[in-house]
C-alpha positions as CSV (number, residue, x, y, z in Angstrom):
1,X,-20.5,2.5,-4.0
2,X,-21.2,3.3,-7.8
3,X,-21.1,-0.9,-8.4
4,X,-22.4,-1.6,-5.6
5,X,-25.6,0.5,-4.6
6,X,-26.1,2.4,-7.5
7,X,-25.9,0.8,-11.8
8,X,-23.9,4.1,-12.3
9,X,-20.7,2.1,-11.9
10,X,-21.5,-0.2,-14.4
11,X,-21.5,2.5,-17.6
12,X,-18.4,4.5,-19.0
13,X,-20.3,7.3,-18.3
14,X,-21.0,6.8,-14.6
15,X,-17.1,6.0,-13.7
16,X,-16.2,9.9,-15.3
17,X,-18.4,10.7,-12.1
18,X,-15.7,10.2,-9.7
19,X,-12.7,10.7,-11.7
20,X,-11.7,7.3,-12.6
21,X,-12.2,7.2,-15.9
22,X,-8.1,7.9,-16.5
23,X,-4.9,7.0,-14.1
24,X,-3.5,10.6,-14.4
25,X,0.1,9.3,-14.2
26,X,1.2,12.9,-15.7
27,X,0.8,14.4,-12.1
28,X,2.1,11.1,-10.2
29,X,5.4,12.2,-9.8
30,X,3.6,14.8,-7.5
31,X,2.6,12.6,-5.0
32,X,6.0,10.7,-5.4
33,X,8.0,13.7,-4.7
34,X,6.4,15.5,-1.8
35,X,6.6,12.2,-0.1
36,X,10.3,12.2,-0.8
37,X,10.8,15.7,0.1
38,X,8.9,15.4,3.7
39,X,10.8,12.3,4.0
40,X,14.2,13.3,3.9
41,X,13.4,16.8,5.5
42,X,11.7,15.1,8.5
43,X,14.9,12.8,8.3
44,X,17.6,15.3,8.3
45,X,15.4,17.6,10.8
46,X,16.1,14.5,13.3
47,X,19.3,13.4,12.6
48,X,20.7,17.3,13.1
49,X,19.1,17.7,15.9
50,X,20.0,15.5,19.6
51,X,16.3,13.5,18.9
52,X,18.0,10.7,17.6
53,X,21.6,9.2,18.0
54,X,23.1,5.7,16.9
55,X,23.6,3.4,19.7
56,X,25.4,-0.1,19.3
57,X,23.7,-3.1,20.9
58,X,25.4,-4.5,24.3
59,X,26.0,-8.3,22.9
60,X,27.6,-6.2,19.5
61,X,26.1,-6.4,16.0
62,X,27.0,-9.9,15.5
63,X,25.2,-11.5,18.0
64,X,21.4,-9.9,17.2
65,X,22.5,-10.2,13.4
66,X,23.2,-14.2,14.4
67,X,20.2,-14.6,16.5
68,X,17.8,-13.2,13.7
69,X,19.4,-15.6,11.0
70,X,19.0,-18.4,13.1
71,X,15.4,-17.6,13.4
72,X,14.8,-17.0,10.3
73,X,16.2,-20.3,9.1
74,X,14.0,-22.3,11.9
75,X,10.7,-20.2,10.7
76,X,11.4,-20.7,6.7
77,X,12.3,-24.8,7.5
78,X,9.2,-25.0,9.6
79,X,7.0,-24.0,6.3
């Protein structure tokens, strides 16, 4: 909105406004490592618990795995 509405965006000055004046890469790995963390918690929160189990396709593995490569080959020749 500074660019746009406003000449503020335009200046040095008026991008400090908001903050973007640096990346801030020294506190990324914050925002990298919670998501990790809630990921795998969530992840091992389900997997403990009976909310999820692994179940093997009727047909087998082979035949989805077979079906999906066939596909894949008719939608990347049709391109």
């Amino acid at each position: 909105m500074l660019l746009v509405v406003t000449r503020e965006g335009h200046s040095k000055e008026g991008l400090k406004t908001p903050g973007l004046h640096r990346l801030g890469l020294s506190v990324w790995w914050i925002a990298f490592g919670a998501t990790l963390v809630i990921t795998v918690a969530a992840s091992a929160i389900v997997w403990a618990t009976p909310l999820a189990s692994f179940v093997v396709p009727e047909g087998g593995v082979i035949n989805p795995l077979v079906g999906f490569l066939v596909q894949a080959i008719i939608l990347a020749c049709s391109f």
